[in-house]
C-alpha positions in Angstrom: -106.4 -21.1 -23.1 -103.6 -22.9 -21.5 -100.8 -24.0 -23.8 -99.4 -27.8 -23.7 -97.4 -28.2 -20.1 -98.7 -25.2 -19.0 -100.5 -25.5 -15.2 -103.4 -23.7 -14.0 -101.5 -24.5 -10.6 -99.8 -20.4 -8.7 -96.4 -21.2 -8.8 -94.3 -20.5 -5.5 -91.3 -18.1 -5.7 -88.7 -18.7 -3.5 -89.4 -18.2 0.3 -92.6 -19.7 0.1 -94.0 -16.7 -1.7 -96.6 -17.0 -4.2 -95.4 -15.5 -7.5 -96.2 -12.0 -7.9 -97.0 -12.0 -3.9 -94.8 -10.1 -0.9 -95.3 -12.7 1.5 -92.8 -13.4 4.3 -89.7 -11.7 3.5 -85.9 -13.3 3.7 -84.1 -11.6 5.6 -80.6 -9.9 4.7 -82.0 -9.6 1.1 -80.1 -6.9 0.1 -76.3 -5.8 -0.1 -76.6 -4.5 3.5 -75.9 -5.9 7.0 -77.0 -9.7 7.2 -80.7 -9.8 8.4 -80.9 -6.5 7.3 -83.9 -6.0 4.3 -83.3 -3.8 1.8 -84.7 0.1 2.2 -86.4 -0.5 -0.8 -88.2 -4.1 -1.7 -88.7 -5.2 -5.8 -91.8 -4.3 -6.9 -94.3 -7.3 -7.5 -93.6 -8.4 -10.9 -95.9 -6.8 -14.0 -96.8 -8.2 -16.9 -95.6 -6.6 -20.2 -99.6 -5.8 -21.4 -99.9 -4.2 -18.0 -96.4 -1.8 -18.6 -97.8 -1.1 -22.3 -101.0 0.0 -21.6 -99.7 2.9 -19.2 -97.5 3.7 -22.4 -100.4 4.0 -24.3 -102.2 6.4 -22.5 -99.2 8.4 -22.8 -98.7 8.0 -26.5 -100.5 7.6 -30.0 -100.1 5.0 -32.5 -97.0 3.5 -31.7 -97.3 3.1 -28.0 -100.6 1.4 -29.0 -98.8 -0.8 -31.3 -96.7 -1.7 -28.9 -99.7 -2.5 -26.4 -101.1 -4.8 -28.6 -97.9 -6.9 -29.1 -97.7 -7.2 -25.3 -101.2 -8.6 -24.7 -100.6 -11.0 -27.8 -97.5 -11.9 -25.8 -99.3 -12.2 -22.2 -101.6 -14.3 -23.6 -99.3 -16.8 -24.9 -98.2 -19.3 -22.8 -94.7 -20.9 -22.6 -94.7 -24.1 -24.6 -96.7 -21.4 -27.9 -93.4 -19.6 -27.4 -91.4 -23.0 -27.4 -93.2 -24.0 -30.5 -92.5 -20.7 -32.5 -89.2 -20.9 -31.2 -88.5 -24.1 -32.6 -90.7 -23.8 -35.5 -88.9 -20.0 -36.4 -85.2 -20.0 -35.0 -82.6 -22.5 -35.7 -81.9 -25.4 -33.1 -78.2 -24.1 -33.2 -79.1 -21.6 -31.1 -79.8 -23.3 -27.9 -81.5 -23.0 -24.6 -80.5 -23.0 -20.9 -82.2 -26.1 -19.7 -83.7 -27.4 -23.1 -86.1 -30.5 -21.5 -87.7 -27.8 -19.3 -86.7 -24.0 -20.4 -87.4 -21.4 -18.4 -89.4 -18.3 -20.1 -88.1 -14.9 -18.7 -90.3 -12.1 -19.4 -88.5 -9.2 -16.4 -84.9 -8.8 -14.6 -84.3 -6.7 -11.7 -80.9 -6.4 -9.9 -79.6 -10.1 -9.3 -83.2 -11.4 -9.8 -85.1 -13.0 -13.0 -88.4 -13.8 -13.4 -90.6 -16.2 -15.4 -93.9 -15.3 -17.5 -95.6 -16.7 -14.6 -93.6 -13.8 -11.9 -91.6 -16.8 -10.4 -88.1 -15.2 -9.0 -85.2 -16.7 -9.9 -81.6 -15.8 -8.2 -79.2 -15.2 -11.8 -75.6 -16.6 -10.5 -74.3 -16.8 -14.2 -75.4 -13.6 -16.2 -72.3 -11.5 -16.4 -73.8 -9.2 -19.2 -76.1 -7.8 -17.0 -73.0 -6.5 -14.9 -74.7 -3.8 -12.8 -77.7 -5.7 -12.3 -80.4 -6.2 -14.5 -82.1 -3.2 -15.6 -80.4 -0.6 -13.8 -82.2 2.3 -13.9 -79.4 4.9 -13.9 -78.7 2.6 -17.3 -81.8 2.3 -18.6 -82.5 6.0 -18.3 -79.3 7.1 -19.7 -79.9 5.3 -23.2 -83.9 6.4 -22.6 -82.6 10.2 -22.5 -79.9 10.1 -25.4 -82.3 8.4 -27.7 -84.8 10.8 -27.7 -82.2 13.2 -29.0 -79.7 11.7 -30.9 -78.6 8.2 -32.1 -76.2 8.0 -35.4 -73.1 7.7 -36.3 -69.7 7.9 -35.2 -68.6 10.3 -38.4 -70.2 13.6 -36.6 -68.5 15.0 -33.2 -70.2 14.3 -30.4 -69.1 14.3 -26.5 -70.2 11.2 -25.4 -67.7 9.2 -27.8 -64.8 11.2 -26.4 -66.0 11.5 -22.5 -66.3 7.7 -22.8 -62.8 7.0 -24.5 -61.6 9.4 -21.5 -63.1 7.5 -18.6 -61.8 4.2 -19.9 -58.0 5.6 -20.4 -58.6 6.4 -16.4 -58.7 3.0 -15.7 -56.2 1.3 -17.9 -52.3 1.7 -17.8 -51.3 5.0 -19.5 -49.8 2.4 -22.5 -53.2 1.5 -23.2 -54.4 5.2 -24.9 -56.4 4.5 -28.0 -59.9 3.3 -28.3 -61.9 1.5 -30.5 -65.5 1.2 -30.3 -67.5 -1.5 -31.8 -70.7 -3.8 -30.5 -69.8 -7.3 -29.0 -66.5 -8.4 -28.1 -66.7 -11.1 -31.1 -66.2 -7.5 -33.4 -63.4 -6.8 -31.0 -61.5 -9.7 -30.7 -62.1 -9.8 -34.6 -60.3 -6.2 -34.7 -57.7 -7.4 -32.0 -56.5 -10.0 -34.8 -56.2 -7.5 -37.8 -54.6 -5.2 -35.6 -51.7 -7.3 -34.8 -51.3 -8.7 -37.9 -51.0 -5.2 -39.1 -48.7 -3.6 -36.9 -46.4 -7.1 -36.5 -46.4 -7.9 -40.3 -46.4 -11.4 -39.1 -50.0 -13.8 -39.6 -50.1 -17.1 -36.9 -51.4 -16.8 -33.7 -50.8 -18.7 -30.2 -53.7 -19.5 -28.4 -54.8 -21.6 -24.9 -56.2 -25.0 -24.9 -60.0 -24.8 -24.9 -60.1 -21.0 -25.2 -63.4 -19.2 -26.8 -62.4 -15.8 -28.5 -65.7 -15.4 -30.2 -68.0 -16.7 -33.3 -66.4 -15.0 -36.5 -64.7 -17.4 -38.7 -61.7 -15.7 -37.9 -62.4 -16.3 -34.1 -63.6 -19.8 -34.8 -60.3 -20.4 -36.2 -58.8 -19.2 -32.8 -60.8 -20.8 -30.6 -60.0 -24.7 -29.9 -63.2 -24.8 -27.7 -65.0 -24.3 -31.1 -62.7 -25.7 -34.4 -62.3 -29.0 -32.6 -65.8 -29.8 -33.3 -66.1 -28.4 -36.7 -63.1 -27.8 -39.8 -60.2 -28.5 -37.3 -56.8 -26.5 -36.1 -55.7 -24.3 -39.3 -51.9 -24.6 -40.1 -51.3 -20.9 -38.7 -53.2 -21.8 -35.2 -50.8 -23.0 -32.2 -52.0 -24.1 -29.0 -50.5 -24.1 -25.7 -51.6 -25.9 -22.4 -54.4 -24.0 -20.4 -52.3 -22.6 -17.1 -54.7 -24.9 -15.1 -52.8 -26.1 -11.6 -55.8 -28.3 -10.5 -56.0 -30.4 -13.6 -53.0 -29.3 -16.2 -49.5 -30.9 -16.5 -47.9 -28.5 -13.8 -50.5 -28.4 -10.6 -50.6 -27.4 -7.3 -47.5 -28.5 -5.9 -45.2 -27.7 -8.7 -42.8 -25.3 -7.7 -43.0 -22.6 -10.0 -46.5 -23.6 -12.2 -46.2 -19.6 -13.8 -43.4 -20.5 -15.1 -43.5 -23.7 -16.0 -46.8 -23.3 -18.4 -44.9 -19.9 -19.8 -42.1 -22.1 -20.7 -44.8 -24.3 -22.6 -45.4 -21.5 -25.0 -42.0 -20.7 -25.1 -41.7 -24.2 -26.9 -44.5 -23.6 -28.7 -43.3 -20.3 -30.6 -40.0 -21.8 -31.2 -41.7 -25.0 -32.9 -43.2 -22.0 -34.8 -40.1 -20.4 -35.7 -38.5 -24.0 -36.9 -40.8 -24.3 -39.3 -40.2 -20.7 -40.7 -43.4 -19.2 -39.9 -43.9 -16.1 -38.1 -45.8 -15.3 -34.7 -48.3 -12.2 -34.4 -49.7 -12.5 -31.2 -51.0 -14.6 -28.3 -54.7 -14.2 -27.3 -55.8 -15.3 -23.9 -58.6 -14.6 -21.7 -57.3 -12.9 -18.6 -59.3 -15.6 -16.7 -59.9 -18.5 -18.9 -63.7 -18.9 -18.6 -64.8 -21.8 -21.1 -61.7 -23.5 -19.9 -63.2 -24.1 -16.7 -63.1 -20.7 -14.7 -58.8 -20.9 -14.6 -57.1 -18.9 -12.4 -53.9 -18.5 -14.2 -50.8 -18.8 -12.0 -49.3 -15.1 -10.9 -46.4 -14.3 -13.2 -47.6 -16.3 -16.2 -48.3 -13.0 -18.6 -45.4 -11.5 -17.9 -43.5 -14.7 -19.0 -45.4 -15.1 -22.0 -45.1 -11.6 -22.9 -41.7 -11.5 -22.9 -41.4 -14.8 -25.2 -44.1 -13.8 -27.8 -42.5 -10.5 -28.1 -39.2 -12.0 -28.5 -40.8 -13.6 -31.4 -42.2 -10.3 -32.8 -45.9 -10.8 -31.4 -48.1 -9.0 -29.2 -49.9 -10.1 -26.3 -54.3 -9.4 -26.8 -55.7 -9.7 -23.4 -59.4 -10.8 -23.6 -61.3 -9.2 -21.1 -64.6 -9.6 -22.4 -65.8 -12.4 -19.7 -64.3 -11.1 -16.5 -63.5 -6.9 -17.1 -64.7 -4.1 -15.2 -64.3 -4.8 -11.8 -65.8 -8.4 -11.6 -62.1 -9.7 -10.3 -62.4 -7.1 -7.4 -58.8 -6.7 -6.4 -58.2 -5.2 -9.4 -60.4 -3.3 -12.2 -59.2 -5.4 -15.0 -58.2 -8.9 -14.9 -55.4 -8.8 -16.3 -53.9 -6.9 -13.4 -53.4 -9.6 -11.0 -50.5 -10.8 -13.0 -48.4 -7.8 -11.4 -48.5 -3.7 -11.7 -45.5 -4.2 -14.1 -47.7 -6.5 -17.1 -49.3 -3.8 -20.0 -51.4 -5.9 -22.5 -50.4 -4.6 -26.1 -54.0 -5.2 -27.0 -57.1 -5.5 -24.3 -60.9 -6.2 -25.5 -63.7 -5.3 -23.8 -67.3 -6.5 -24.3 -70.4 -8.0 -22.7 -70.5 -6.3 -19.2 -69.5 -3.0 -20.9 -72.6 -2.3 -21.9 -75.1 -4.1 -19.1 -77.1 -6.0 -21.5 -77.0 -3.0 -24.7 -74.5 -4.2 -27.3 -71.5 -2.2 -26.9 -67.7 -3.6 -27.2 -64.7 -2.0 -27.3 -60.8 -2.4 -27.8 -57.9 -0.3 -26.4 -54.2 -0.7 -27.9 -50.6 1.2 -28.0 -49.6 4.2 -30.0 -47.4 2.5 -31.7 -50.1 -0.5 -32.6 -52.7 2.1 -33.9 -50.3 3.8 -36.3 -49.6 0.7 -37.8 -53.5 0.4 -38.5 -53.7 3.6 -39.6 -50.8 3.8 -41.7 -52.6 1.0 -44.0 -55.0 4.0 -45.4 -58.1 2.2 -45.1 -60.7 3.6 -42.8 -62.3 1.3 -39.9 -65.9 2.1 -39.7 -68.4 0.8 -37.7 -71.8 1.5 -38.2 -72.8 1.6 -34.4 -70.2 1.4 -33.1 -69.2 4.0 -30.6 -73.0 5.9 -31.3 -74.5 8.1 -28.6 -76.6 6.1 -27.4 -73.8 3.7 -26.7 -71.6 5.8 -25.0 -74.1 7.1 -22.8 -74.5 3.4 -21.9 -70.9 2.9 -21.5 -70.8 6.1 -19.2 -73.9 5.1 -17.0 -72.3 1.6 -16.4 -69.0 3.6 -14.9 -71.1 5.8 -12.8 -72.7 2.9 -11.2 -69.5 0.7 -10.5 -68.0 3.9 -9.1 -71.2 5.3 -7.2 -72.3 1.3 -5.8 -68.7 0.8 -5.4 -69.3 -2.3 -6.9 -65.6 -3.5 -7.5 -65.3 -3.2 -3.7 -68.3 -5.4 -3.4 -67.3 -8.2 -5.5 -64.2 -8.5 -3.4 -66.6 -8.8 -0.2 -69.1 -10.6 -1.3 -66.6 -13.7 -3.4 -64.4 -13.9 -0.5 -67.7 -14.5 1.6 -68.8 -17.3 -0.8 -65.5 -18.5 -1.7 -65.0 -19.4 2.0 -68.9 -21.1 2.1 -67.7 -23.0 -0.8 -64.9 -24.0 0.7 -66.8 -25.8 4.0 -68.7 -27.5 0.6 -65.3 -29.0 -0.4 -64.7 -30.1 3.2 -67.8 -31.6 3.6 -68.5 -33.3 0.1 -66.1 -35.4 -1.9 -67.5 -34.6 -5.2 -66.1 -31.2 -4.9 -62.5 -31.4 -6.1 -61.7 -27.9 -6.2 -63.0 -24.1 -5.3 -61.2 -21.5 -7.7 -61.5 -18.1 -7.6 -61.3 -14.1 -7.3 -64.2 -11.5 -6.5 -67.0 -12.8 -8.3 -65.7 -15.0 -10.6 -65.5 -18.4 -9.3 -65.4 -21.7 -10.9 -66.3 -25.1 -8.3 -64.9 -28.3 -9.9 -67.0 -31.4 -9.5 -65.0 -34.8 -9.7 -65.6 -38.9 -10.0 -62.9 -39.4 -7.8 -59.9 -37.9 -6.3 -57.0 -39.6 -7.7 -58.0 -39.3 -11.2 -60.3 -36.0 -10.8 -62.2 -37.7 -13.4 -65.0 -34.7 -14.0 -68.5 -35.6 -12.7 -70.2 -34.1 -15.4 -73.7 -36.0 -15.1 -73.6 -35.0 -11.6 -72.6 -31.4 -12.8 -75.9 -31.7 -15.0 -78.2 -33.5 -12.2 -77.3 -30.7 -10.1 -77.7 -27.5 -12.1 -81.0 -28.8 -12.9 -82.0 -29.6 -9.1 -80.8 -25.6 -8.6 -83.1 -24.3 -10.9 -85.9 -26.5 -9.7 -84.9 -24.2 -6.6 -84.8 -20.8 -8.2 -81.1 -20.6 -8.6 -79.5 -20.3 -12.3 -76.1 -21.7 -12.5 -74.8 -23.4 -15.0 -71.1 -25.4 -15.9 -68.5 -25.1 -17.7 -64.9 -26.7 -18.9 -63.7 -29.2 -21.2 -65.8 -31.9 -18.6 -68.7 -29.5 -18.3 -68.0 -30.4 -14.9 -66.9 -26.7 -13.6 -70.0 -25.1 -12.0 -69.4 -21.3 -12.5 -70.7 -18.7 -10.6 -70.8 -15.0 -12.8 -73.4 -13.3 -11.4 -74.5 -9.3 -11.5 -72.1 -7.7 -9.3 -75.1 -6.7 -7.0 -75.0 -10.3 -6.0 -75.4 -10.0 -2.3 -73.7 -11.7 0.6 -77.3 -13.1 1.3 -78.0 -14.5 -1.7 -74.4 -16.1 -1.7 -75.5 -18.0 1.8 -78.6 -18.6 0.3 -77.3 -20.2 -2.8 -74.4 -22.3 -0.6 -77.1 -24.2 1.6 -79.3 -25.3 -0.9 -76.1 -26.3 -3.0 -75.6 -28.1 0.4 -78.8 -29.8 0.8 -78.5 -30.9 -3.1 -75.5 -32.9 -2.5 -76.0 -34.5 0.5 -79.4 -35.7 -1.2 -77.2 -36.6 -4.1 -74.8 -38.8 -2.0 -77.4 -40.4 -0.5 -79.7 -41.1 -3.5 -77.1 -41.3 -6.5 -74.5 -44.3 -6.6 -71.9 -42.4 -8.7 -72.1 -40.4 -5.3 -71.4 -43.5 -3.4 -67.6 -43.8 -3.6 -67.5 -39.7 -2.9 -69.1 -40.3 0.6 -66.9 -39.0 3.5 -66.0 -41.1 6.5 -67.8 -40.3 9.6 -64.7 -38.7 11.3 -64.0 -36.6 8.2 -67.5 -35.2 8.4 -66.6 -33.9 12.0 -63.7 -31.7 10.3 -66.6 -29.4 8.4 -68.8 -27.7 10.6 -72.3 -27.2 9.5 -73.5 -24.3 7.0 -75.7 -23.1 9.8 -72.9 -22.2 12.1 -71.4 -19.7 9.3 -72.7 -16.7 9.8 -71.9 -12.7 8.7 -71.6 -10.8 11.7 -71.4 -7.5 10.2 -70.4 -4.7 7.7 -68.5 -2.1 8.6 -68.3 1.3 6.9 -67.8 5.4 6.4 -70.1 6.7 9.2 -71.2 8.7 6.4 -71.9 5.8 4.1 -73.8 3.2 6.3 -73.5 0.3 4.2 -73.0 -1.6 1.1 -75.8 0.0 -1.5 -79.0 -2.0 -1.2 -79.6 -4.2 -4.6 -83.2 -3.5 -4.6 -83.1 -0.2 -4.8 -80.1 1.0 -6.8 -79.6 4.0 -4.3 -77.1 5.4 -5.0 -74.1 6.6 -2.9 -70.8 8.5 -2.2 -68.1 6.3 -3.7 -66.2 6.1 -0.1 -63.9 3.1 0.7 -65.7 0.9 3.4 -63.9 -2.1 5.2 -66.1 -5.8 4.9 -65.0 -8.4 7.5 -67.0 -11.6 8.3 -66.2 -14.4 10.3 -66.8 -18.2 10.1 -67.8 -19.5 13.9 -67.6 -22.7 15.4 -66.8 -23.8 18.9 -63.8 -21.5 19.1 -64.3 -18.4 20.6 -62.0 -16.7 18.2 -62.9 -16.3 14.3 -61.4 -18.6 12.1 -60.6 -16.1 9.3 -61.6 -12.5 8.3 -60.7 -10.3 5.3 -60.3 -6.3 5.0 -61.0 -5.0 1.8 
């Protein structure tokens, strides 16, 4: 029986497929050359019952426990789940789309798909960092669990392999780990830590920052106290390093150090009033904020003023870590080789979906822990099966050379994005780096009043389409783009021109549009989405190509070389990158 607002009606996937169905394939689908499929094409989607009953005929009560929970599940349609959901779970904890939620039942790669095997193109799921349900991932936890899963108290390999592979990617400063699961647990840590080691208890934090959903984090989070007890007397926040919408913006001379010089003020109204300053936690890219791109040279600045004052700097990497930045590994590097964190935490994409966290500090900060004689335990923290995780999600960065690919494949939308900008007012501004990028919609362009309806209107439009996206910043204006890193150079073209098709139906259809619209002449300036096109991706002889996202093959970490090139009338490309 079909549930209330459920349809009888196939639903299409995108491409004009049928849900479930091959149908007519788009091409470039993969990471590869563009109109190049992948090798290897997603399996039609299964249901759950389907996936449980081959389970069962492999295994006893338990796999036929399992069975039956699956076809009680296939049989229920979405607006039963809604109902339980409401009826069951608080409504604190909220839905993506609430008037029309989507019910996700399978993820593959950089794809999603609904009870109903409807594909959806995930541009905002950074958890699932190597693509949803890598295999290599999956099978790594499979193969550990089936032999051991406890405790960090016993010896084991994996927790020291792990703690060895991370160490290779951080500064040598950075040498002792601490493993916990979510990066609310290890911003949490982050806190005692460097109240421990500086003796000192206030904290500095950036306007509209998120840290995590402890009380303690709460307390450090503007984004969060502002709506509930308020700022705490120990709290002190300094202006988000935003140049598109803070006090110091684009053509400030020297915006790094003009915000550092904020905190500077900051820490000595601190001092004047004769309290004490134990550390300043920032996000390495401010991601609630509005996906910031802090100004080069800002850390260093602040560093040196918070440690002046006898603090340490925690860099949050939680949002944007691993690779996602491209350039760099960690985010935090593209303030300069020179900058070393005191304290960096680690969550979310660490684990591809499987709740792992982790925080790396100094020497000199961990004997200060340690020197308190209280043991930190963490029940699963650090476990087997985590740290088998952990090591499959650094095999497949290094094998997939994802870090590599983000560069190639933000540049490439980065510079779609940026036609956008030319070609629709609304658009105020495209920020940026590998594949986290933030595009900030505005009311107008002298006030850059944030369009946040329009924001809204259009995230829901996109998911009518099969795209999830979704916004951010203090406006909820900032549509942010986090996808899996197997996010392909197809799907970012893909993504662009309905984006594109979106607003031009917006401006014509939407009179808050109306003052955005661009004068004919102006419109000649943007050449159409159609005339950008990737030409092609070079690489090793030996390699071939980018690793397909359907399949997960994987490959020789080798360096390759991306270039594309924007065309229009001139016979010479406009701009190309080597990475």
């Amino acid at each position: 029986m079909l549930g209330e607002g459920d349809s009888k009606t196939e639903p299409k996937a995108p491409g004009g497929r049928r849900a479930g169905g091959r149908g007519p394939e788009r091409p470039g689908r993969g990471r590869g050359r563009a109109g190049e499929a992948s090798t290897t094409r997603l399996p039609a989607p299964t249901s759950g019952a389907a996936a449980s009953r081959a389970r069962a005929r492999r295994g006893g009560a338990w796999a036929e426990r399992a069975l039956l929970r699956a076809m009680a599940a296939d049989r229920r349609g979405k607006a039963a789940t809604l109902a339980l959901r409401r009826r069951l779970l608080s409504s604190s904890c909220r839905l993506f789309f609430p008037e029309d939620p989507i019910k996700i039942v399978r993820g593959q790669g950089q794809y999603m798909y609904d009870e109903q095997g409807a594909e959806y193109i995930d541009c905002i799921n950074n958890v699932a960092h190597v693509g949803h349900c890598h295999p290599l991932v999956v099978q790594a936890a499979h193969e550990q669990n089936q032999v051991l899963n406890t405790n960090s108290r016993y010896l084991h390999d994996n927790i020291v392999d792990y703690a060895q592979r991370l160490s290779e990617t951080l500064p040598e400063k950075l040498c002792v780990f601490y493993f916990l699961n979510s990066g609310s647990e290890a911003n949490d840590l982050a806190l005692r830590l460097a109240r421990q080691y500086t003796g000192h208890w206030d904290v500095v934090v950036l306007d509209h920052a998120y840290h995590g959903h402890l009380s303690s984090l709460i307390d450090i989070s503007p984004y969060k106290f502002r709506g509930l007890d308020g700022q705490k007397e120990w709290v002190h926040v300094a202006p988000l390093p935003d140049t598109y919408r803070g006090p110091y913006r684009e053509d400030h001379p020297n915006p790094a150090v003009a915000y550092a010089s904020e905190v500077k003020r900051v820490v000595s109204s601190v001092q004047e009033k004769g309290r004490k300053i134990a550390a300043f936690f920032a996000e390495s890219l401010p991601s609630v904020g509005g996906q910031i791109i802090p100004p080069a040279g800002y850390f260093p600045e602040v560093a040196e003023h918070v440690r002046r004052a006898g603090g340490v700097f925690v860099a949050d990497e939680i949002q944007v870590g691993f690779g996602r930045v491209g350039k760099h590994f960690w985010a935090f590097q593209l303030q300069g080789e020179d900058f070393v964190p005191d304290i960096v935490t680690m969550g979310k994409s660490i684990g591809n979906g499987h709740p792992v966290a982790c925080v790396a500090t100094t020497q000199a900060v961990a004997r200060a822990f340690e020197a308190t004689g209280v043991e930190y335990f963490n029940t699963f923290g650090g476990s087997p099966v985590s740290c088998a995780v952990g090591l499959a999600v650094l095999d497949v960065l290094e094998k997939e050379q994802l870090q590599a690919h983000a560069a190639c494949v933000g540049s490439f939308l980065m510079e779609l994005l940026g036609q956008q900008k030319a070609k629709h007012p609304i658009i105020g501004d495209i920020r940026g780096v590998g594949l986290f990028v933030g595009v900030d919609l505005i009311k107008d362009k002298a006030t850059r009043t944030p369009a946040t309806e329009e924001a809204d209107y259009l995230v829901s439009r996109l998911k009518e389409n099969y795209i999830l996206l979704s916004t951010d910043g203090p406006g909820r204006n900032v549509l942010k783009f986090k996808p899996p890193m197997c996010f392909s150079l197809d799907n970012a073209q893909h993504v662009v021109a309905k984006l594109d098709a979106i607003l031009t139906d917006m401006e014509e259809k939407m009179r808050s549009c109306e003052t955005l619209r661009l004068q004919p002449e102006a419109a000649l300036l943007s050449p159409p989405l159609g005339e950008c096109a990737l030409l092609l991706v070079l690489g090793d002889p030996e390699l071939g190509s980018l690793p397909s996202a359907g399949s997960f093959v994987p490959q020789q970490a080798k360096p390759f070389v991306c270039k594309h090139f924007v065309l229009t009338d001139d016979p010479f490309p406009q701009s190309s990158f080597n990475t």
